[in-house]
N, C-alpha and C positions, 0 to 999 in steps of 0.2 A: 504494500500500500504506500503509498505516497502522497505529499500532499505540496503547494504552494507555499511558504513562509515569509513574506516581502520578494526579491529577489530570488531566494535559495528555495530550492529544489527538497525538501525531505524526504526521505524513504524508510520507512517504518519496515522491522520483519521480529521475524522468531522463530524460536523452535515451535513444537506442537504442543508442547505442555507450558510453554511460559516461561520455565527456568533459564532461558537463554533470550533476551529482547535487547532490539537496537536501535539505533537514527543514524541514516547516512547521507552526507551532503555531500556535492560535488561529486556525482558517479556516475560513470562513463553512458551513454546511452546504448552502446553496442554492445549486444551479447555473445560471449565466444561459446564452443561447444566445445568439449573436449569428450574422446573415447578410447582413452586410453585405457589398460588395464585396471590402476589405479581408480582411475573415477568409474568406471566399470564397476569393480567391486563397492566400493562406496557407497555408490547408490540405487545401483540395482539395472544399471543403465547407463546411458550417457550422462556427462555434469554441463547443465546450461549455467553460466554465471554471466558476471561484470566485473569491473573492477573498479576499485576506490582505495584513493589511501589511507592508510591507518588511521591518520590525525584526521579524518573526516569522519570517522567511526566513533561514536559513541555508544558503550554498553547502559543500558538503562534495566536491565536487570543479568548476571552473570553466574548466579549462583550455581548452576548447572556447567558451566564453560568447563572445557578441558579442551589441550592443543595435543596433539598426537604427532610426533614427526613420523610422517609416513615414509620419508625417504630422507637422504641424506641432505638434499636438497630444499626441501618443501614442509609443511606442517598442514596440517586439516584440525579447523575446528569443530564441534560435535558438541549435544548436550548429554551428560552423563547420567540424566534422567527417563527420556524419552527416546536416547539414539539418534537423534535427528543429528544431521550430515550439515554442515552451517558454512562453514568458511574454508578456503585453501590459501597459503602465503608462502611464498616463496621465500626463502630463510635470508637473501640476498638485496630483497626491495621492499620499499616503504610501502606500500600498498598493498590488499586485500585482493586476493581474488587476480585469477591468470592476465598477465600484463603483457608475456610474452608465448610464442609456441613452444610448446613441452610435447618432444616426444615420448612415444611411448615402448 
């Protein structure tokens, strides 16, 4: 969900139980798709995301947050309530969510 705020752009999300809620300003409008092994298993399928930088991210509730380095490279966020699949960062860049191609 999203919303207007003056200027800025906000985008509200969550996991499915709650334990994990956000607000992101300044995020890309183009969606990458990735289907790589990794996101494969993840989420059961392909991973549709966007990206934005960290300092755009605000948690407004994390109680649930856990990062998982899935690879030596990269980390995935997830709620350790519900299992919902949340975020991917690359260990090397300020921002959330694939910036660049990652093979697989």
């Amino acid at each position: 969900m999203w919303q207007m705020t003056g200027k800025i752009r906000l985008t509200k999300g969550r996991c499915e139980c709650g334990a994990v809620a956000f607000e992101v300003t300044h995020i890309r409008e183009t969606v990458t798709v990735c289907h790589c092994s990794q996101c494969r298993r993840t989420s059961g399928h392909l991973w549709a995301s966007t990206h934005a930088r960290f300092d755009d991210l605000t948690f407004t509730q994390d109680a649930g947050l856990h990062w998982y380095a899935s690879s030596e490279t990269a980390k995935r966020g997830f709620c350790t309530r519900c299992g919902s699949s949340l975020f991917y960062r690359m260990n090397d860049e300020s921002g959330i969510g694939p910036h660049r191609k990652v093979s697989s």
